[in-house]
C-alpha positions, 0 to 999 in steps of 0.5 A: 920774359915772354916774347911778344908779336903785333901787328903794328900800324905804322902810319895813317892809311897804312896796312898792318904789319907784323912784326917783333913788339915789347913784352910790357910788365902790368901797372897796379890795377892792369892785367896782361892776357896772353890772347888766344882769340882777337875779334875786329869792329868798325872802329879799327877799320875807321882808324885805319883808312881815316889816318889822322881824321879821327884818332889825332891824338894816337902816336905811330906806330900803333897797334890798334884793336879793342877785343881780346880773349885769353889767358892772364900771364901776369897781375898787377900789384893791386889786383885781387880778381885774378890770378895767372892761367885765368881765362878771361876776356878783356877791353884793350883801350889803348888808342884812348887819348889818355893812353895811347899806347901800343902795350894796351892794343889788342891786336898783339900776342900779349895786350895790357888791360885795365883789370876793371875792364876785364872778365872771367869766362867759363871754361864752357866758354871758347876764346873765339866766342868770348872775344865778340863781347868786350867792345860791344858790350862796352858801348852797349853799357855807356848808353844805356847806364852811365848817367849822362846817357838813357841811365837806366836801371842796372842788369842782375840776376833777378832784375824786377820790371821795370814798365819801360820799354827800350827801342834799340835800332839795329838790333842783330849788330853787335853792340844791338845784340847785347843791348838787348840782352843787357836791358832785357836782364835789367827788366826792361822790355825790347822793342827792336829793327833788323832785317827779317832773315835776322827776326829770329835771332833777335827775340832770342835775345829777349825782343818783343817785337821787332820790325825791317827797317828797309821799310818806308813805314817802319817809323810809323809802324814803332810809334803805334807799337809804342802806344800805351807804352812807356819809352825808356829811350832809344840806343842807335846803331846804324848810319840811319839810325839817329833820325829814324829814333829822334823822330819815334822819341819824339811822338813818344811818351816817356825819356825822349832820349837817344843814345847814338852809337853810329855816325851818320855817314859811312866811312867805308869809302876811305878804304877803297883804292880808287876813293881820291883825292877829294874823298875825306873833305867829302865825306866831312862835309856830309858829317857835318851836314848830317850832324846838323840836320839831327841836332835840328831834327831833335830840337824841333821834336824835344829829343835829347841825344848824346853820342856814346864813346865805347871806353868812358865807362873804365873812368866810371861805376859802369866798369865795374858793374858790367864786367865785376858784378853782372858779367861774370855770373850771367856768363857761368850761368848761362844767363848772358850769351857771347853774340853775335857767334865769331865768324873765324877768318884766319889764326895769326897775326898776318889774318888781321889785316884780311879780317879788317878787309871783310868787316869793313865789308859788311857783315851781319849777325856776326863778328870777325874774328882770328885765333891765335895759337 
């Protein structure tokens, strides 16, 4: 039986640490990769300088992460998709409340995946790369095609358009970036913000038109480009995200929808040494206060909205969609691209800590990544 390392969190606020860690067999539907490249996203930062504030439910020691790429070491008993030596790229859900499990963490040598949540790669295509999709692409599909989200159309190869057109908020961040590529192959047209080193970038995704959200007009400046055009609804990333689309839906026509995928406070503060001792009630006041002020703002405007939870797609037809029937293909046929490109900051389980570190941050038009060898 192989041997497996992780880097192990072992109680709220803790740093990582890295050390020996179970080698866990598949369950029917489950895959283990052996990962070749791990990436890192906000929510592993969160959990870390957030202790028991978000993630209650996860059981310590933990070993957190959500995006892997490697190659399958062995397959469950009812697992048709993939065969060992595959190289795949999955999403490791294991601080889900229903799992919570340190076997299907990312951050490790070997992690435990749902074989509905995992996909092949092309060998064209680096580990490196590849681990920048899973997360992002996860969130990015909650919001725009689960039913109780914008439920739009779904990608293909050949999507017909659709006369609707998509706002997405913070479109050079990860989950922005595949939110427009992914709407874009459904056939949906991409209006999108970014800062304006970063214009180009997005309408190589696919944007049509794209405008600073630094600027005090920019909410303006949308709801004319949205004159005679049809909102199919609009996907939120950032801090300031939520407001600035509640207000553009609602002078819009169309599924005055947003999809939220930010809070709209920073936890960033939690991991500063010197934050005291007053720091998470502060910061769950402004929550609370924030949260409140967007429920009044999109009620007052007739905007729905909804928060996305990047992983209720594994209990849904969004799994297999994405990363069975449209992933797979776009990717070997280089319809799809693993954005934003992996910035590599260490090629061990002891770089994870220092990859958290420089993504908490702040990065931009880019995703942290280490390799493992």
């Amino acid at each position: 039986m192989p041997t497996n390392t992780a880097a192990w969190i072992k109680a709220g606020h803790a740093p990582l640490d890295v050390g020996p860690a179970p080698y866990t067999l598949p369950g029917r539907d489950q895959i283990v990769v052996r990962n070749h490249a791990i990436a890192v996203n906000p929510l592993e930062w969160i959990i870390q300088v957030a202790g028991n504030l978000t993630y209650r439910w996860l059981s310590y020691p933990a070993v957190i992460g959500s995006d892997v790429a490697g190659e399958v070491a062995e397959v469950g008993s009812a697992v048709t998709r993939f065969r060992v030596g595959d190289r795949v790229l999955g999403h490791a859900v294991g601080t889900d409340k229903d799992s919570n499990s340190a076997a299907e963490g990312a951050f490790q040598l070997y992690t435990v995946v749902l074989e509905r949540m995992a996909a092949p790669i092309p060998g064209t295509l680096a580990f490196e790369d590849a681990a920048v999709l899973p997360l992002a692409v996860s969130t990015t599909a909650c919001g725009l095609f689960q039913t109780d989200q914008l439920g739009l159309a779904h990608p293909s190869a050949k999507a017909a358009p659709t006369g609707q057109t998509l706002l997405v908020w913070g479109g050079s961040t990860s989950v922005g970036s595949n939110a427009i590529q992914l709407a874009v192959a459904a056939g949906y047209e991409v209006i999108a913000t970014a800062s304006p080193r970063n214009f180009g970038y997005v309408k190589a995704l696919g944007a049509s038109q794209v405008f600073d959200y630094n600027r005090p007009d920019v909410v303006a400046e949308i709801v004319a480009a949205f004159n005679g055009r049809t909102l199919a609804g609009a996907i939120a990333f950032g801090t300031t995200s939520a407001a600035s689309c509640i207000r553009i839906a609602g002078a819009c026509q169309g599924n005055r929808f947003v999809s939220i995928a930010t809070p709209p406070v920073s936890f960033a503060r939690l991991g500063e040494p010197g934050r005291g001792r007053f720091a998470v009630p502060r910061l769950i006041a402004r929550l609370i206060g924030a949260n409140v002020a967007l429920q009044f703002g999109s009620r007052r405007r007739g905007v729905r909205t909804k928060y996305i939870f990047g992983t209720t797609l594994k209990a849904n037809e969004v799994s297999t969609l994405i990363y069975r029937d449209f992933l797979p293909g776009a990717l070997a046929e280089d319809r799809y691209h693993a954005v934003p490109n992996p910035a590599v900051v260490g090629h061990s389980l002891h770089d994870i800590q220092h990859a958290l570190d420089i993504q908490r941050k702040g990065v931009s038009a880019a995703k942290v990544v280490v390799t493992l060898d």
